[in-house]
Residue, then its C-alpha position, 0 to 999 in steps of 0.5 A: x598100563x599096567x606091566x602086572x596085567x600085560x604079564x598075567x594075560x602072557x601066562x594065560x596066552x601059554x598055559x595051555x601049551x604048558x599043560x600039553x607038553x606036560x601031558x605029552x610025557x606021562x598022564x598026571x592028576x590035577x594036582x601034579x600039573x599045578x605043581x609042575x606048573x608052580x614050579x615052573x614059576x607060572x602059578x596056577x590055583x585050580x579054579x584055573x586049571x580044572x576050565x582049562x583042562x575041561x576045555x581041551x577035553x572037550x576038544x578032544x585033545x586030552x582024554x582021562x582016566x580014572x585010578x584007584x587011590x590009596x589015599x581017599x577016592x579014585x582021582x582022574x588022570x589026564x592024558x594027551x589023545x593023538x589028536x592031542x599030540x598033533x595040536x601040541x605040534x602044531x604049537x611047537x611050531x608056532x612057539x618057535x616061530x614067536x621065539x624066533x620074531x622076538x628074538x630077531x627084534x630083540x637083536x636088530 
């Protein structure tokens, strides 16, 4: 088994909690989010954010809009809807359950 493999598939499993806890503080445009993403030490390119974020879209948990940029042409900005805001606390919950599980077998 490769530990490289089980890794990436744990990233893939949070990224969409990431990216909506993200969202919850202000919209932001698809660069900021890889960028908070990178940082975050959970490397994204877009070829995986933009399926992501059409995804959550489409389930109407994120919404957009358009804004005039000074540098080139309007860019979309993503923003969490309220069914949204829901969801990702429907998500916080189960994160802190996970959390706790693994916490608990760690130490036991």
């Amino acid at each position: 088994m490769n530990a490289e493999n089980v890794k990436s598939q744990m990233r893939k499993g949070i990224l969409e909690y990431c990216i909506l806890l993200i969202l919850r503080k202000e919209p932001a445009y698809s660069s900021d989010i890889i960028e908070k993403l990178q940082e975050a030490k959970l490397i994204v390119v877009e070829g995986t954010l933009y399926p992501l974020l059409t995804r959550l879209k489409n389930s109407e948990l994120l919404g957009y809009q358009w804004i005039e940029s000074t540098q080139g042409p309007p860019r979309k900005y993503y923003k969490l809807t309220e069914k949204g805001e829901l969801f990702l606390q429907e998500l916080e919950v189960s994160w802190q359950e996970l959390n706790d599980a693994i916490n608990h077998i760690k130490n036991n």
